[in-house]
C-alpha angles and dihedrals in degrees: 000000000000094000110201114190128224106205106200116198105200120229122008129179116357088005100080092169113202118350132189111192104314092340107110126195101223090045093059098031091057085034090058094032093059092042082050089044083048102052088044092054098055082049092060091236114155109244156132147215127217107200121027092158140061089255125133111244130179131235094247094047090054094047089046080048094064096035097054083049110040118352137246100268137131087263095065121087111197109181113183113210128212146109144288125246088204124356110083112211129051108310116195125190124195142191130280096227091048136087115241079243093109090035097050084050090054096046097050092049101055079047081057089056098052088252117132123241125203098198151290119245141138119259118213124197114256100231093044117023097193088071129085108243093219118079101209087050099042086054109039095097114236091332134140092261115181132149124203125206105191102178146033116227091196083062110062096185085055103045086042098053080054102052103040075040107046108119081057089060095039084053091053101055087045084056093047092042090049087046088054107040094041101246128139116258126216115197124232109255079246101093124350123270133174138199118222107241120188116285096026126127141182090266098051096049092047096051088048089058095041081247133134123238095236092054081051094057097048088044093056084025087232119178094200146035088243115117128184117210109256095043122143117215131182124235105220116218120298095239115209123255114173094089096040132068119216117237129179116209124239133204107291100018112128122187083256096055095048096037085056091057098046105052097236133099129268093240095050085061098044090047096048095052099032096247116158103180120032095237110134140202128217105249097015116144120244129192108213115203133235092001132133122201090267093070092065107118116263106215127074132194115202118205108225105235127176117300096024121141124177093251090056093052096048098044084055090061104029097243126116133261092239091048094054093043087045091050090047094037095238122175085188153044093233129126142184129194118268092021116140117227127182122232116219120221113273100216095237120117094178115138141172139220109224109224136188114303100007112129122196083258090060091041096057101034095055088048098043110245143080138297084232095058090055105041080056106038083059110032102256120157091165132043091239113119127161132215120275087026110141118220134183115232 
């Protein structure tokens, strides 16, 4: 279906809509619904708008607008923008005679921008709930109706995120309007989006964006690894990494603790990986500021499980039998479960860079030893490594 959009400003002239201190309705629903008519346009996305002036316009002229235009079928999308007296986040309404189809898509893509939404929902009139409350959705014909109101202006942190935001918003309604009609979306050289072609996957998306599949998924809050082709997903920010080393908690580590070994504050930790409380998990990763690989602490400390023998735990980290029952001051070979035993320094200062496209398996064929070595020698508990991460070998 060749899908044309109909993008509707509310107010206009006399007809200032809500206001909230200098912050007029009419002014911020036409300045997003141009950026929205811009954006489509460079998409090459049929559409119209039906006020880009500060002109008064009736409901029925707009309607006549659209439908001299386009008509009123079900291939038409009109989406009325304006603002909220008292629900703060991003409120879309939609149509009686729709699916929440158009509405979900919005929604999830103004999620994908980090912008709060209230909710999506149908509003009936009150004296005949087979009616549509809205006017301009009750009498635009089979097509796509759906009104957003991005703002509260009862809520000024809110009205004021859109408005110093609004080209956010407006992007985030051109994404949602390119997922539902099928066309391809560009991005705006502003953030980093990418459309799902046939063949593609989580993993090769993240390691064309030096990102790792789980940071994709909390970016698109994605609950599986299923992708359809046409998707847009967002590629969260690249962090940093030369001046920071990578470390993976284990049980009983605290940021204390860590922070302590590492030379560095709490609060340096908690601010470079967003964290608002010091609760840990085993296995979480943690990005450790102003640290080269040679502040790693020196010495380890292995967990005896079952199966273990002396020789195999050597061999793992490169280190003889003799010089790991010399550093624990054992007369024997012989191991229980849960025992701690220290592991002596190797000796060896070898690292290597990760770079785009190595795996642990690469990694460790082409330096002759083994994915586990290494997942040890440098705290992994996962195979996710990122490029410019320095590992020992």
């Amino acid at each position: 279906m060749n899908y044309k959009v109909a993008i509707n400003p509310v107010g206009g002239g006399s007809d200032t809509g809500l206001k909230s201190g200098d912050i007029l309705e009419k002014d911020v629903s036409l300045l997003v619904s141009n950026y929205i008519k811009g954006r489509l346009d460079e998409l090459g996305i049929e559409n119209i708008i039906t006020r880009t002036t500060d002109d008064n316009i009736s409901l029925d002229e707009r309607i006549d607008f659209i439908d001299s235009s386009f008509g009123l079928g079900d291939d038409v999308i009109v989406i009325t923008n304006g603002l909220s007296s008292s629900v703060s986040g991003v409120e879309i309404i939609y149509a009686l005679r729709d699916s929440s189809s158009f509405a979900r898509t919005l929604a999830q893509q103004f999620l994908n921008s980090d912008i709060d939404v209230n909710k999506y929902y149908q509003l009936r009139m009150e004296e005949d709930t087979f009616l549509d409350s809205d006017y301009i959705i009750r009498n635009t014909g089979d097509s796509e109706s759906v009104i957003i109101n991005y703002a509260s202006v009862s809520n000024g942190d809110d009205l004021n995120n859109f408005v110093n935001n609004y080209e956010d918003y407006g992007e985030a309604v051109v994404r949602a309007i390119a997922i539902y009609t099928k066309n391809d979306y560009v991005p705006t050289s502003k953030g980093d989006y990418y459309t799902v072609k046939k063949g593609d996957s989580l993993y090769s998306i993240a390691r064309l964006y030096d990102v790792s599949v789980a940071d994709l998924k909390i970016a698109n809050k994605l609950t599986s690894n299923v992708l359809s082709i046409g998707q847009v997903l967002k590629i969260p920010d690249i962090v940093e990494k030369s001046d920071t080393s990578v470390y993976y908690v284990k049980k009983g580590d605290s940021l204390y603790g860590i922070a302590k070994s590492y030379g560095v504050s709490v609060e340096d930790i908690k601010k470079l990986n967003n964290l608002s409380n010091n609760n840990l998990s085993i296995g979480q990763e943690l990005l450790i500021p102003g640290l080269s690989s040679e502040n790693v602490p020196s010495v380890k400390v292995y967990t005896v499980v079952k199966g273990d023998s002396l020789y195999k735990i050597a061999n793992l980290y490169g280190v003889s039998v003799d010089d790991l029952k010399s550093a624990n001051k054992l007369s024997s070979s012989v191991l229980s479960i849960g025992q701690q035993l220290v592991i002596p320094d190797s000796g060896s200062s070898k690292t290597y860079v990760v770079k785009r496209g190595d795996t642990l398996y690469s990694i460790a064929r082409d330096n002759n030893t083994t994915v586990d070595r290494l997942k040890i020698l440098n705290g992994l508990v996962g195979n996710t490594l990122s490029v410019g991460q320095v590992l020992k070998l």
